[in-house]
Each structure stands twice: as structure tokens, then as C-alpha cells.
N, C-alpha and C positions, 0 to 999 in steps of 0.2 A: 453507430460510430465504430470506427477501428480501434484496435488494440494495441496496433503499432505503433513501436516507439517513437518514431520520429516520417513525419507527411513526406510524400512525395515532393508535393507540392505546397511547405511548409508557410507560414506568414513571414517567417523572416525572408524569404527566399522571393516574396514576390517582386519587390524593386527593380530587384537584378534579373529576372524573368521575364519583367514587362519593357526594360531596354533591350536585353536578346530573350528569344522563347530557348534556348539551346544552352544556356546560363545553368552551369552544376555547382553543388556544393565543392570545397576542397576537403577532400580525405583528408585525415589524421587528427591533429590538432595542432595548439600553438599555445605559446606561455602565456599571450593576449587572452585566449579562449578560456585555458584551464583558470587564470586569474580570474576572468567575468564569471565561470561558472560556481567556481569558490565562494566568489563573492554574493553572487543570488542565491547560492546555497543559504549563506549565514541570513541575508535577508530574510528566508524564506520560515528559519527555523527560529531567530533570535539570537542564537547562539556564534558571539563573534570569537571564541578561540580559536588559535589559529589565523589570524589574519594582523596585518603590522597597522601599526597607529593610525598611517593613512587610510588604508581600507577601514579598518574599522568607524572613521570620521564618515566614508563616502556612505556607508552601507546604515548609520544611525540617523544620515539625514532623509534618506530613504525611507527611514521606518515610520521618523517622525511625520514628514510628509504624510504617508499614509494615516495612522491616527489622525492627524488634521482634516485629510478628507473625509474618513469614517464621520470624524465626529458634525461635519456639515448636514449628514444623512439621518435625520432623527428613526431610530431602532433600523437601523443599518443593520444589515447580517454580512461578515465579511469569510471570504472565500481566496486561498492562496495554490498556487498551484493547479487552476481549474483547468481541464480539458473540454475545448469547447467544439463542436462539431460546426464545419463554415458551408451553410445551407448544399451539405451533402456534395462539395465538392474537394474539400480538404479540412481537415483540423489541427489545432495548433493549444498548446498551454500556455493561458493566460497566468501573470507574476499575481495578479491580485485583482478579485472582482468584488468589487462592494454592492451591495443589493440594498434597496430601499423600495418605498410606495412607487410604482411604475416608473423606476429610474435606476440608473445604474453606474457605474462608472469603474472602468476596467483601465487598471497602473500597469507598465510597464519599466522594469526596471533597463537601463541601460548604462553601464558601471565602462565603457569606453571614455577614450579621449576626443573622440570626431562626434562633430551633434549629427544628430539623423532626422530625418526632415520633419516638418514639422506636423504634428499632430493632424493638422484639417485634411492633408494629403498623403498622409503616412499610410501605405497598402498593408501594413504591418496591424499599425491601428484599425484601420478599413474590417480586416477579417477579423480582429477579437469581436469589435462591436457586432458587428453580424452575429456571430456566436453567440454571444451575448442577448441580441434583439430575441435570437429566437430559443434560445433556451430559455429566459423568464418572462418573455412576453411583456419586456416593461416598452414602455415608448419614445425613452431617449436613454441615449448612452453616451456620456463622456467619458474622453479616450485621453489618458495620460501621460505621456512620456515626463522618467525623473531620470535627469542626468547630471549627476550632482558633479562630477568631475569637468564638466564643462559651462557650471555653474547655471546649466538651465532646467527651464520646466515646462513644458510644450501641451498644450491641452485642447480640444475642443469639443463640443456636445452635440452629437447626430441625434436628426427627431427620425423615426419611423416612414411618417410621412410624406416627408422633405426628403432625405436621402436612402432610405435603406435599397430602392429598386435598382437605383445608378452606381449605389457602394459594390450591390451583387454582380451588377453586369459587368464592372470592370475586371471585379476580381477571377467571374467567369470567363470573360475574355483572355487576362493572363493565363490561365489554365488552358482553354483549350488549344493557343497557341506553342504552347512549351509542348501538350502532348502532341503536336503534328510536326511530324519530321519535316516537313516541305517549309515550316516554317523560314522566313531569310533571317543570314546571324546579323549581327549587328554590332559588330566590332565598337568599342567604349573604351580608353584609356582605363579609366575607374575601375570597371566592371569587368574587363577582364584580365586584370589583377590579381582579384580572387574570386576568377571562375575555376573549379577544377578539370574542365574537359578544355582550357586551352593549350594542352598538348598537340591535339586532333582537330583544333579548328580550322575548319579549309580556309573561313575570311584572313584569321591570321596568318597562317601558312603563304595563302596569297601575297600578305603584305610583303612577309619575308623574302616572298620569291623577289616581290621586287626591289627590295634589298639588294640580294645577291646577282641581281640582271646587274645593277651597278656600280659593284665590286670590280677593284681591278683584279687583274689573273683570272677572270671566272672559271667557274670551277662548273662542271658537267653535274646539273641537277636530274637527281630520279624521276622516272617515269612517271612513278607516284609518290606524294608530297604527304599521306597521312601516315603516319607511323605504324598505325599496325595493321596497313592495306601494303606495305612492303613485304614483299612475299619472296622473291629473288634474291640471295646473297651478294650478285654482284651489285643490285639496286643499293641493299642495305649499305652496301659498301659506298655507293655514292653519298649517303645519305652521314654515314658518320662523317665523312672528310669536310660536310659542307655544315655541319653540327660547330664544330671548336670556331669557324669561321662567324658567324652570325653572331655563337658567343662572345668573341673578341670584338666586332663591331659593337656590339651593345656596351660591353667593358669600356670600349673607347668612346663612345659616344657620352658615357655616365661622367668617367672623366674630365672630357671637356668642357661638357657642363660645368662641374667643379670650377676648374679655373675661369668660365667667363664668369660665376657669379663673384668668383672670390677676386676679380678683378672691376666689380663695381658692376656690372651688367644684370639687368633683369629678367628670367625667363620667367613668361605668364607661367601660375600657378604654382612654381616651383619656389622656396624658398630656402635660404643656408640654418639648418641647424646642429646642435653640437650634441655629442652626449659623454658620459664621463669614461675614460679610460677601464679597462680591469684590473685591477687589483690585485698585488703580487708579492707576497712575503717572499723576501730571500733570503733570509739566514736566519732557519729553522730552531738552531738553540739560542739563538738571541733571542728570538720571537717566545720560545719557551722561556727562559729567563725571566722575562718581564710579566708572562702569564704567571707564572707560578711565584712572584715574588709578590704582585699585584692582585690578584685573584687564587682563591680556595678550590680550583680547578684541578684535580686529578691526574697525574700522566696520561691513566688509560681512558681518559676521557679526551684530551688531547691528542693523544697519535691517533683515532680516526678523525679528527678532522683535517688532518696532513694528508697530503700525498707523496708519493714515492716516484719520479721518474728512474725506468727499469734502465732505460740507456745512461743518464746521466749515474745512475748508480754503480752500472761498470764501468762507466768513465773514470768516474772516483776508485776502485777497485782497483784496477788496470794502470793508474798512475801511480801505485803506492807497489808495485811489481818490478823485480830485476828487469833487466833487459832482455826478451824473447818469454817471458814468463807469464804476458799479457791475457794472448789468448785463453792459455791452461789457467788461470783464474780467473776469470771469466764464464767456461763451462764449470767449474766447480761450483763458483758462486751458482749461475742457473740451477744443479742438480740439486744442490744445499736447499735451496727457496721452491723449487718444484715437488721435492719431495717432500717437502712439511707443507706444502698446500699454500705456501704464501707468496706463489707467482703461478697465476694463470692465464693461458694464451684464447684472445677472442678466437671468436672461427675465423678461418680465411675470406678474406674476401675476393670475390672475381670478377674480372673485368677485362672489357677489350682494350686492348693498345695496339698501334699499327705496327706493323713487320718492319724490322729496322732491316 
């Protein structure tokens, strides 16, 4: 088994693998991810500090689940956070494997809002139990999805004998398609979503092209369509002008959407929904006021949770000035706040704009 942190060709990753072989992870992260990963953290330890009422409801029904299974499994031995090896084609870390007399049963926690398929088909599922069959050698493995935010509980039991050959083959099939570059892509609404190499994908690009063939004013498209097969300045320069265009078709096209549904019309799969405004104190000593008449809260506990806009600040500055006297308080203010460290400039940032 490898040591590496995270599979090439990971279990979460097979789904999206097996509708395109060309299907990557998205760099970085997202406050969706770091919240699921938070939240299987506390799973994982018990420990829910740190986490708000709801999570912590999502993440105890979780636990309890689990003890309920345990306790089905007379002298259970349970196992969190197992690395399992998927018959020497990839491995993946199982949330929770419970061990009994030739039987097993490996939990998956999934702390999203979208259910994820269901247990008998899940490829996800598919490779823990593999891992599973042959690291304890038991003879059937049940495979758990808890999804306590979408109120479900997804389960089923593979025997050895009945499924483990056809589980291997499929999953080896995903694999060796994803590692052949000849493999064809296979363009998916869903799935390439959150693929991260739909930058550079030629079937997308294609689509786009045909986009832009039926644009009015068409605009003279590059030679070459993948971004960092652009090699010619003057290409590249096709290439930005027909950039902002595509963007505003999709802008426009998001929009119109909007108003036919908000005018009664139905688009398959798509539905209207809302979410709540941000939230916006505007007058900082009233807000203080009622803090500090109402709660035992500290000034200097208070002013880091304020912010300061630097322009609105010499707005304010700037109004309280003779006439022509604007500017020169204004650099004063900055020197004042620059030199005690209490105004500092991000780095620049750089960027292309067209030649006016």
C-alpha cells in the first residue's frame, strides 16, 4: 500500500471517472468541503467543539448510528479512519469499519445536502468493501452510506461470492480508462461542474466553439482552442477578446432563465430558490450602544470584530475639511495610519486589459 496522502484514482473520484475517464479533482477547496471535513473530523474524534447546534445534531446522529450498528455485531471490533488497499489498483480511507465473525460493515459518513446514489451501486461503496473483503478475509461486507442532512440511510450487503469479481472488474475498468489518454471525454452537465480540468477540455471547448459560430458579429476564433496550447501572442489575443464574450452569453443566458421561471415556466431540473441576504450593521456606535448596555463585552473585544472601510474613512475625513484642504488630509491621514502600522497595502495585483 502507498503512503500517499490522497489516490490518484481516489473512491470518491470514481463516479465522475466512470462518466468521463478525463474527470479531475477541483484544486483548492470550498466552505462546502472545509465544513464536511470539519464535521468528519468531530465524527471521527467525538469531540464536537467548534461546531454550531446544527452540525453538531448532524454529526451525533452519525455516531449514534454507528454504535447501533456496532452493537448488531456481537464482539465487534470497530476501526475509524482505516486505510484500505483496493485490490492493488488504488486506496481510499474508510470513516468506519466494523469487524465481526466473517462479516463486516464499512460507514461512510456524508455530511452534504445532495443524497449520493445509493449504496447497492455506489462505486464509492464498491472499493471500501473490496478493501475490506480482502483485508479481513470476512465473506460479506455491508456498505453504509449516513446522510443525516438529507435524512437518509443507504445500505447494502455484498457476499464474496456473488459480487466481489464484477465489483473488481468495474472498478478496474474505471481506472484503466481514466489512465489512457485516447480515452473519449464525455461531456455531463453534472459532472463537469466540478471537474477541475474543464478549462482545457477539447469536448467543451467544442461546444463553446459552437456557441460562438452562432454569435452575432463573430469574432475571429484561434487556431488553437486549449489554453495552454496557445503559444502565439497574436492567437492569445484572439483568444482573450472571444473570453468576456462567452462569459456574457452564459450571464445572459443564467438570467433569462431567471425571469422564465419567475414568470411561471418550468425548466427540467432546474428549480427557483432563495437564500437570505448579508447582513449589514450601519451605524457602528449605535450598534456599540446596545452591545455594551446589553452585554458585559469589552471595547477591545469589540473593535476587532468591526471593520474599517479605508475609503469611506477619508470620505469622512475629507468632508470635515476647508475647501481645497481635502486632499492634504487625506495623505496625512494615510501617513498617520501607515506609520503606526494600522493601514496596510495587499500586493498589487496584475492583470490584462485591452489597449484603449
Amino acid at each position: 500500500m502507498t503512503n500517499q496522502l490522497h489516490a490518484k484514482h481516489g473512491p470518491s473520484s470514481l463516479k465522475n471517472k466512470e462518466l468521463c475517464a478525463h474527470w479531475q479533482n477541483r484544486p483548492g477547496s470550498s466552505e462546502a468541503a472545509d465544513e464536511g471535513t470539519m464535521m468528519h473530523g468531530a465524527a471521527e474524534t467525538g469531540r464536537l467543539d467548534g461546531l454550531n447546534p446544527e452540525q453538531i445534531a448532524q454529526v451525533r446522529e452519525c455516531l449514534d448510528a454507528v454504535d447501533e450498528l456496532q452493537s448488531e455485531i456481537p464482539g465487534a471490533i470497530r476501526y475509524t479512519e482505516l486505510q484500505v488497499d483496493i485490490c492493488g489498483l488504488t486506496f481510499g480511507t474508510a470513516d468506519v469499519v466494523i469487524i465481526g465473525t466473517n462479516t463486516a460493515t464499512v460507514i461512510d459518513y456524508k455530511m452534504g445536502r445532495v443524497p449520493v446514489d445509493d449504496a447497492e451501486v455506489n462505486l464509492q461503496g464498491w472499493a471500501y468493501a473490496l478493501g475490506v473483503f480482502d483485508l479481513f478475509g470476512v465473506d460479506s461486507v455491508k456498505v453504509v452510506f449516513l446522510q443525516p442532512r438529507c435524512d437518509l440511510r443507504t445500505e447494502h450487503t455484498f457476499t464474496r461470492s456473488a459480487d466481489y469479481d464484477r465489483m473488481r472488474d468495474r472498478v478496474a475498468t474505471v481506472i484503466e480508462k481514466a489512465e489512457d489518454p485516447n480515452s473519449p471525454y464525455s461531456p455531463h452537465p453534472d459532472n463537469c461542474q466540478y471537474c477541475g480540468a474543464k478549462a482545457t477540455c477539447p469536448a467543451l471547448t467544442a461546444k463553446a466553439m459552437m456557441v460562438a459560430e452562432k454569435l452575432p458579429n463573430r469574432l475571429e476564433l484561434p487556431a488553437v482552442m486549449d489554453p495552454l496550447q496557445i503559444a502565439e501572442p497574436d492567437q492569445m489575443a484572439l483568444a482573450l477578446r472571444l473570453a468576456p464574450v462567452l462569459i456574457e452569453w452564459a450571464d445572459a443566458v443564467k438570467a433569462h432563465a431567471l425571469e422564465m421561471v419567475r414568470s411561471g415556466q418550468e425548466i427540467p431540473g432546474y428549480e427557483l430558490k432563495h437564500r437570505s441576504g448579508r447582513r449589514v450593521l450601519k451605524d457602528l456606535a449605535a450598534v456599540w450602544e446596545i452591545v455594551s448596555t446589553e452585554f458585559p463585552l469589552p471595547l477591545e473585544q469589540f473593535l476587532p470584530a468591526c471593520s474599517i472601510s479605508v475609503t469611506s474613512l477619508e470620505k469622512a475625513v475629507k468632508s470635515i475639511q476647508e475647501r481645497g484642504q481635502g486632499a492634504k488630509a487625506i495623505r496625512k491621514l494615510n501617513q498617520l495610519l501607515t506609520a503606526e502600522g494600522l493601514c496596510m497595502t495587499d500586493p498589487d495585483i496584475t492583470y490584462l486589459a485591452k489597449e484603449r
